[in-house]
N, C-alpha and C positions, 0 to 999 in steps of 0.2 A: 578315313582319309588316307592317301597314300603319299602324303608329306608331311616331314613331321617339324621342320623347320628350315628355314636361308643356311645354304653351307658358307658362303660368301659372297661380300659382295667388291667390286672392282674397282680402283681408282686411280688416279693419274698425279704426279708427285712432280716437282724441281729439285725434290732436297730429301730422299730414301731416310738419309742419318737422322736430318730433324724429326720427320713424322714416324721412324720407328721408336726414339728418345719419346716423344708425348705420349703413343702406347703403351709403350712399358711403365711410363713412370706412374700416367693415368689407373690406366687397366691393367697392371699386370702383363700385359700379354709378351707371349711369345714370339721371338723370329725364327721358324721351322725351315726358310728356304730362304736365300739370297742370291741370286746368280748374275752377275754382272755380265756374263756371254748370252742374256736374252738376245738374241734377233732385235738390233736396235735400240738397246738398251740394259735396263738390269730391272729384275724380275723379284719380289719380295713378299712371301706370306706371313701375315702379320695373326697369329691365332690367337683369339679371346678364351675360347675354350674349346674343347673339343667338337669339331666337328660346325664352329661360328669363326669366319677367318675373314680375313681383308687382302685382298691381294694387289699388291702396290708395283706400278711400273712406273717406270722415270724411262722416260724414249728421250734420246736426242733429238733436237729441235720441235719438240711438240711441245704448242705453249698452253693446251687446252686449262693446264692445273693454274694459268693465271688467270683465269674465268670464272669472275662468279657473281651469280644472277641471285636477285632476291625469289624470297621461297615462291614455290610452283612454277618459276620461267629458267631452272635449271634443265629441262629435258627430262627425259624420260624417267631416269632416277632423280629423287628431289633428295634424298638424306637418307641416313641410314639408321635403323632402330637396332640396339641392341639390349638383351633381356637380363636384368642383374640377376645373382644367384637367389639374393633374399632382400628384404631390406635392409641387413644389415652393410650388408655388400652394396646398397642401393646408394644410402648414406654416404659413404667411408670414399667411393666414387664420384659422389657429387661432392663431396669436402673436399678431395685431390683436383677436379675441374675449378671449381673455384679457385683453389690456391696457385693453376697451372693458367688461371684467367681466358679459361676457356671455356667458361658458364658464369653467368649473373647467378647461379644456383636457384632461381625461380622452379620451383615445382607446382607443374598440373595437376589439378585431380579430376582425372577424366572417367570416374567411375571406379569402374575395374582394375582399373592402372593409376599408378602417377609416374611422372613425365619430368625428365627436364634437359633440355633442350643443352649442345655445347657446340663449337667452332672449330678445326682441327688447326694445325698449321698451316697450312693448303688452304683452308677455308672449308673445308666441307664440313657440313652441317652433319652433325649426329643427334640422335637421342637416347638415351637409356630411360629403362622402364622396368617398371617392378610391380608384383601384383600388389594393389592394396587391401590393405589386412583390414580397412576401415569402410569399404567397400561395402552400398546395400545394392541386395541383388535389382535387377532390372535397370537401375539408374546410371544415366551416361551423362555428364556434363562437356557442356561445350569449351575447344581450346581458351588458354586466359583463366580456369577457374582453377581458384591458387588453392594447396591444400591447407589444413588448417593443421597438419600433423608437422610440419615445415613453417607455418606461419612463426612468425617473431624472433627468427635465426639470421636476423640481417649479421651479425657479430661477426657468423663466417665470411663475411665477403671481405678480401682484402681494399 
């Protein structure tokens, strides 16, 4: 293959402060660049990790980031996936979404992966994803199938 993964993906903001705030405090991440003298705006890389980044523009008068369509009638990109380190990292992120109310904490088990689904400030839809360690090979379950490694942690939801 001559891709080895998404370097980033792009997204449209009203409020840089608050959606770089739910990054950091979520995921850790980095602010690598900020430039306020964008061409129409201010211009912001938001890095998860090396080489997986978000790049966030806030343009005057563009009201696109108050739009938002239930899944599949957003356009061309629907959400964005990103891949935890481990599951411990899997966890420890989906306990900080919960607590930041930007997940029901629901985890899929969609086989190979589990899954769980959050909302940014903006409203963009994300998911993080980790390989499961619980995973038989060949078997893919369909979205909705709850894991059982997550089953009975309702405790964490605020």
């Amino acid at each position: 293959m001559l891709i080895d993964g998404l370097h980033h993906a792009a997204t449209l903001t009203n409020d840089t402060g608050r959606l770089h705030a739910f990054y950091r405090s979520v995921f850790g991440a980095r602010i690598t660049l900020d430039r306020e003298e964008f061409p129409g705006g201010r211009l912001s890389i938001v890095e998860f990790s090396p080489g997986a980044e978000l790049n966030v523009f806030q343009i005057e008068g563009n009201t696109e980031a108050n739009r938002q369509r239930p899944m599949f009638g957003r356009g061309r990109i629907d959400h964005i996936g990103l891949r935890a380190a481990d599951l411990d990292s899997f966890t420890e992120i989906r306990r900080r979404l919960i607590a930041a109310r930007a997940s029901d904490g629901f985890v899929t088990d969609f086989g190979p992966t589990l899954s769980v689904f959050f909302t940014d400030p903006d409203g963009l839809e994300g998911e993080v994803l980790v390989l499961n360690p619980d995973a038989e090979p060949g078997r893919h379950n369909k979205p909705g199938t709850p894991s059982a490694r997550f089953a009975g942690d309702e405790g964490l939801r605020p």
